[in-house]
C-alpha positions, 0 to 999 in steps of 0.5 A, spaced: 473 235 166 476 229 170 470 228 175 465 228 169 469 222 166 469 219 173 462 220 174 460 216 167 465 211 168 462 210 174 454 210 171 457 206 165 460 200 171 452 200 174 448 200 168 453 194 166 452 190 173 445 191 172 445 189 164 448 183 167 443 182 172 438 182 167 441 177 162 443 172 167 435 172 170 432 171 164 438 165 162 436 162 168 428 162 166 430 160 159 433 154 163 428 153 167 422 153 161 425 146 160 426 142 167 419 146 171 413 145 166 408 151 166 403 151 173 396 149 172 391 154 170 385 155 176 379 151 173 373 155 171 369 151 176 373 150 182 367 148 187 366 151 193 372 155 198 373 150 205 379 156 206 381 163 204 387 167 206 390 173 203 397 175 203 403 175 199 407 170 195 413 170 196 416 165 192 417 158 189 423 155 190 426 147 187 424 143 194 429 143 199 433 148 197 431 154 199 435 159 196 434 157 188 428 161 186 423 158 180 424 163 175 421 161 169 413 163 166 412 169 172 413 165 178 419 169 180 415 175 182 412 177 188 406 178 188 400 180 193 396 174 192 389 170 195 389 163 197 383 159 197 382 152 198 378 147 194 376 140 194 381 138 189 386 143 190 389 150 192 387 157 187 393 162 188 391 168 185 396 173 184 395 180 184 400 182 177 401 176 175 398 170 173 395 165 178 396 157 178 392 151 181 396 147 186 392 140 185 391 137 191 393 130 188 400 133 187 401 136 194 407 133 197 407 136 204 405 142 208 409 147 213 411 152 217 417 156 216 422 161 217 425 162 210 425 162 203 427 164 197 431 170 199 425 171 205 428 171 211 424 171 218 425 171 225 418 166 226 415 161 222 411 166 219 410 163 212 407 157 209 410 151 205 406 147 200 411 141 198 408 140 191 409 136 184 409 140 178 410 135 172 415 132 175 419 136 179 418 137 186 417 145 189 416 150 195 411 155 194 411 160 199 406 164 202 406 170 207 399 170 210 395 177 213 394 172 219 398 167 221 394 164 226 389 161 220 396 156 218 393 150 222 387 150 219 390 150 212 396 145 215 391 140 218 386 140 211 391 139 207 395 134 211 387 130 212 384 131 204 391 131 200 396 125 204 400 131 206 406 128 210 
């Protein structure tokens, strides 16, 4: 009998840790509704695909600080997910959740990188936009099936989107 109190006490201890877990995800994302606006929807028409990569989203974070993940509105999920370029901007399309548009004009930079948002790698096998949502700055991360196809993507959105 005493193990049997022991055993639930012990369940009742990491339901509560993961109740816990549960209220702070969805308080961050609460307070995240209102500093990050809702990402833009991918045009209907967005002209023809200058790139594609498959992959994985790993993440958006708040620019430079790569630890604090951008929550709110689904943009906390990691997803298998499809990038194609456009002229006026980048469609990322995300397999069980929803896909958003990176508009060109609001690209701020571009790069390789090793880490993100939890994602930690050996190598630069990630790749970076630095972009302008309303008005706050943010990282979206992606890990791509194949990296040697990151220059290409670097050098097209550093020429069109005035990328640093």
């Amino acid at each position: 009998m005493e193990r049997l109190w022991l055993v639930l006490a012990i369940v009742a201890f990491f339901l509560l840790c993961l109740w816990g877990m549960y209220v702070g995800w969805r308080r961050k994302a609460r307070a995240q509704s209102v500093q990050v606006p809702p990402f833009p929807e991918i045009p209907a028409e967005p002209g023809d695909v200058l790139l594609e990569s498959t992959g994985v989203y790993v993440a958006t974070t708040f620019a430079g600080e790569w630890q604090n993940r951008v929550v709110t509105r689904g943009a906390g999920l990691r997803t298998s997910a499809s990038w194609r370029l456009h002229d006026g901007g980048v469609a990322v399309e995300r397999g069980g959740a929803p896909g958003f548009w990176i508009p060109r004009e609001a690209i701020t930079g571009v790069r390789r990188d090793s880490k993100i948002a939890g994602k930690v790698m050996g190598t630069d096998a990630l790749l970076v936009v630095t972009w302008r949502a309303g008005e706050t700055e943010v990282d979206t991360g992606f890990r791509g099936d194949d990296l040697d196809d990151y220059p290409q993507w670097i050098e097209q959105l550093k020429i069109k989107g005035g990328a640093q």
